[in-house]
C-alpha positions in Angstrom: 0.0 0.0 0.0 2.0 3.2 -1.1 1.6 6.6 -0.2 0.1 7.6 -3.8 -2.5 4.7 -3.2 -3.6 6.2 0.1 -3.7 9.4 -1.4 -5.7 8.7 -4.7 -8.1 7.1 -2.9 -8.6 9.3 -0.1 -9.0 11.8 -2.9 -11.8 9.6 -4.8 -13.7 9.0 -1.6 -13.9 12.6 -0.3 -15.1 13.5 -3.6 -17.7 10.5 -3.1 -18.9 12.1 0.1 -19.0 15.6 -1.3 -21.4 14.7 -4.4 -23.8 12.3 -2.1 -25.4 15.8 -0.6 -25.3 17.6 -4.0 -29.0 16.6 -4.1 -29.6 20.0 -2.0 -28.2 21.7 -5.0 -29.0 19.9 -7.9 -31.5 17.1 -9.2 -32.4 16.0 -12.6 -35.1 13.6 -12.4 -35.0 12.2 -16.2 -31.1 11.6 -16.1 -31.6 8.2 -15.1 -33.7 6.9 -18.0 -31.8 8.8 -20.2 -29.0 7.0 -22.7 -26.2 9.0 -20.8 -27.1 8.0 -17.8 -28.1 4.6 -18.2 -24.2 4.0 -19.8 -23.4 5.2 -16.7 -25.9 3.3 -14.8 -24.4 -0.2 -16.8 -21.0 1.4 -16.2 -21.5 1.3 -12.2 -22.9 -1.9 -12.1 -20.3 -3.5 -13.7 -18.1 -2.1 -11.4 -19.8 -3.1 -8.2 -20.2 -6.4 -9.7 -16.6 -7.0 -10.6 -15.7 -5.9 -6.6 -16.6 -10.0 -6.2 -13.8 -10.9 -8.2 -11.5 -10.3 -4.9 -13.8 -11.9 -2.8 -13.8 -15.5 -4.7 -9.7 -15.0 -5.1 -9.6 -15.0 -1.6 -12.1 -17.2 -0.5 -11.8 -20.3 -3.0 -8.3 -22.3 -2.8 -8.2 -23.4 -6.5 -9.8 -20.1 -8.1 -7.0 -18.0 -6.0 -4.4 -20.5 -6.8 -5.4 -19.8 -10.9 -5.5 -15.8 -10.9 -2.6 -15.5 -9.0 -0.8 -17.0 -11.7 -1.2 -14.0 -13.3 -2.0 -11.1 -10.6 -0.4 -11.2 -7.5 -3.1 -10.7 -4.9 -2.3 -6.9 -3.9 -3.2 -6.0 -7.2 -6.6 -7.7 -7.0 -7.3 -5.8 -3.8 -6.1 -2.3 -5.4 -8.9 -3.1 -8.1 -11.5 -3.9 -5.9 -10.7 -0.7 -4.1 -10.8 1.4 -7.2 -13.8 -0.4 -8.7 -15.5 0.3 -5.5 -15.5 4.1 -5.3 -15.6 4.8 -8.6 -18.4 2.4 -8.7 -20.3 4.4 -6.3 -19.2 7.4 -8.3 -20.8 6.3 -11.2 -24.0 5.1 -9.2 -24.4 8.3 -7.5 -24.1 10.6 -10.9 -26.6 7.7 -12.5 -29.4 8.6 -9.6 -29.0 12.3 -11.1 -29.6 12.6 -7.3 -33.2 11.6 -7.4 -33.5 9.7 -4.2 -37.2 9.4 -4.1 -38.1 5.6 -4.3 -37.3 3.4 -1.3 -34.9 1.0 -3.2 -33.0 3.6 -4.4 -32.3 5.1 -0.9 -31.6 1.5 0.3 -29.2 0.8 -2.8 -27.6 3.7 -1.8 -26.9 3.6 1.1 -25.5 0.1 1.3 -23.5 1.0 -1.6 -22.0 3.9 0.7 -21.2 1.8 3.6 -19.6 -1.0 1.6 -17.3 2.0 0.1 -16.6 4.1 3.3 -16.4 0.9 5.4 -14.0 -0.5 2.9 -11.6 2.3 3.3 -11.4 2.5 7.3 -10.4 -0.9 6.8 -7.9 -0.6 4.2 -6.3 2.5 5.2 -6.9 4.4 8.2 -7.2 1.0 10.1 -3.5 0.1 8.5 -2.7 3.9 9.7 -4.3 3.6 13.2 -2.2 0.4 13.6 1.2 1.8 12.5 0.5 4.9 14.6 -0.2 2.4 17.8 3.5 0.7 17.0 5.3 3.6 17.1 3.6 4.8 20.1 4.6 1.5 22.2 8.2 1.8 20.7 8.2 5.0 22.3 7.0 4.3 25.4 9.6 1.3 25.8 12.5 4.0 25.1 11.1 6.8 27.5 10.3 3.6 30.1 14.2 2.5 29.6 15.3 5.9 30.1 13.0 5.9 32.7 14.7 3.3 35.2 18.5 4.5 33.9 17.7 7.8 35.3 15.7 6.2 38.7 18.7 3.8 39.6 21.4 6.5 39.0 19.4 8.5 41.5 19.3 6.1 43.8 22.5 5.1 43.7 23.1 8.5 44.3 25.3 8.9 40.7 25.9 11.9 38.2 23.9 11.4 35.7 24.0 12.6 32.0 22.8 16.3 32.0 21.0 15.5 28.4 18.9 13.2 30.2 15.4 14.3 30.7 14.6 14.8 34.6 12.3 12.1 36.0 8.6 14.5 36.2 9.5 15.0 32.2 9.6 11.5 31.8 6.9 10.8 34.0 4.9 13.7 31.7 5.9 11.6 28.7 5.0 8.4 29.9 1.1 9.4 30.8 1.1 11.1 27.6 1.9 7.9 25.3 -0.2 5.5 27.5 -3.3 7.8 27.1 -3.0 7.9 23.5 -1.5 4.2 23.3 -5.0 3.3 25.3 -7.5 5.5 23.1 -6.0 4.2 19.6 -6.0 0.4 21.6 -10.3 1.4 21.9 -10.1 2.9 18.5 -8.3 0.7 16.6 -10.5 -2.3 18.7 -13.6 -0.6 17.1 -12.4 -0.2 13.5 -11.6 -4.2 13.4 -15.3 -4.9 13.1 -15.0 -3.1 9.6 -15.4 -6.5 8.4 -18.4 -7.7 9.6 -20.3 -3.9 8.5 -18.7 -4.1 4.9 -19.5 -7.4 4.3 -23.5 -6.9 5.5 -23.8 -4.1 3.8 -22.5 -6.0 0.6 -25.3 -8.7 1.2 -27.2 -5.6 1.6 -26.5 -4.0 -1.5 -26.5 -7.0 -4.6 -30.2 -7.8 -3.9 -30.7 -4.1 -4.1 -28.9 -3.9 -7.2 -30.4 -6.7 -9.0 -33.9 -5.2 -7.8 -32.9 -2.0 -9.5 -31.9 -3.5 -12.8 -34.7 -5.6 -12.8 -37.0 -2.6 -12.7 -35.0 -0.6 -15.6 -35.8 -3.9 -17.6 -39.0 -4.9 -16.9 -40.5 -0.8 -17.2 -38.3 0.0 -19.9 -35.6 1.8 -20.8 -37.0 5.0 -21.7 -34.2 6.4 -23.9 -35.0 2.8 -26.2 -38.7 3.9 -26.3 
């Protein structure tokens, strides 16, 4: 996961959650039905469709053991990711935001969470987590330093003038464990990404077959 990753992404879903709202600015309720937008109706679809591909790689031994002949893994997941938001994209500019109908909040909505809870898990978990190691590494220096200084006190020794006096290290000590304990609760919280994206994924392909069942059995007005 590289840096230009986490930032293209990050960039994709915070435009994601700034055009769910633009309803309160803008709605065109014939864009849907149109040919534009149902190309970019199909387009979404397919996208959110494809984001299974990872799922059977990773699940099924002999399917994973074939496409990873010819895709490493990583690359699979940095797919799914992308396919994902700009999936939703795609769905969200395909609504025309015209969230009227109950399905279409539903669809949605699921599609939303399947997105956003997606990326807590890839990324600011993975952030949360590295944050949390370099924390406790911290802590285990400023704790070392810690009981230098306390038995060159008490063995009533000179010690090193650079050394930080024992209320500092104290200071630093309570510092790192309060913030070692709220990423622990954080980070604790976060790991049940899972069990969110994958409901709101079971959620969200009924939805979607719903939806294209509708478009097809009322018509596609732009054929009519």
């Amino acid at each position: 996961m590289g840096e230009t990753e986490k930032l293209t992404v990050g960039a994709l879903v915070s435009a994601l959650a700034l055009v769910v709202p633009g309803f309160l600015l803008h709605q065109a309720p014939r864009f849907p039905g149109s040919l534009a937008g149902g190309l970019i109706g199909i387009a979404g679809a397919a996208l959110l469709v494809l984001l299974l591909v990872y799922s059977l790689v990773k699940r099924i031994a002999w399917v994973k053991a074939r496409v990873t002949r010819h895709a490493p893994l990583r690359a699979i997941l940095s797919f799914h990711v992308y396919a994902g938001v700009f999936g939703a994209l795609l769905g969200i500019i395909h609504s025309g935001h015209k969230f009227y109908s109950p399905l279409g909040i539903g669809l949605v909505a699921a599609m939303l969470i399947v997105v956003f809870s997606g990326f807590a898990g890839r990324y600011y978990l993975v952030q949360v987590g590295v944050d949390l190691r370099e924390q406790q590494g911290m802590l285990a220096v400023l704790r070392t330093r810690y009981d230098m200084t306390a038995r060159s006190l008490a063995r009533a020794e000179p010690f090193d003038a650079e050394e930080m006096p024992i209320p500092g290290l104290l200071g630093g000590i309570a510092e790192l464990e309060y913030g070692i304990s709220a990423r622990t609760v954080l980070k604790r919280s976060l790991s049940r990404w899972t069990v969110l994206h994958v409901a709101a994924a079971l959620v969200m392909y009924p939805l979607l077959a719903l939806h294209i069942w509708g478009d097809i059995y009322y018509g596609l007005r732009w054929l009519g």
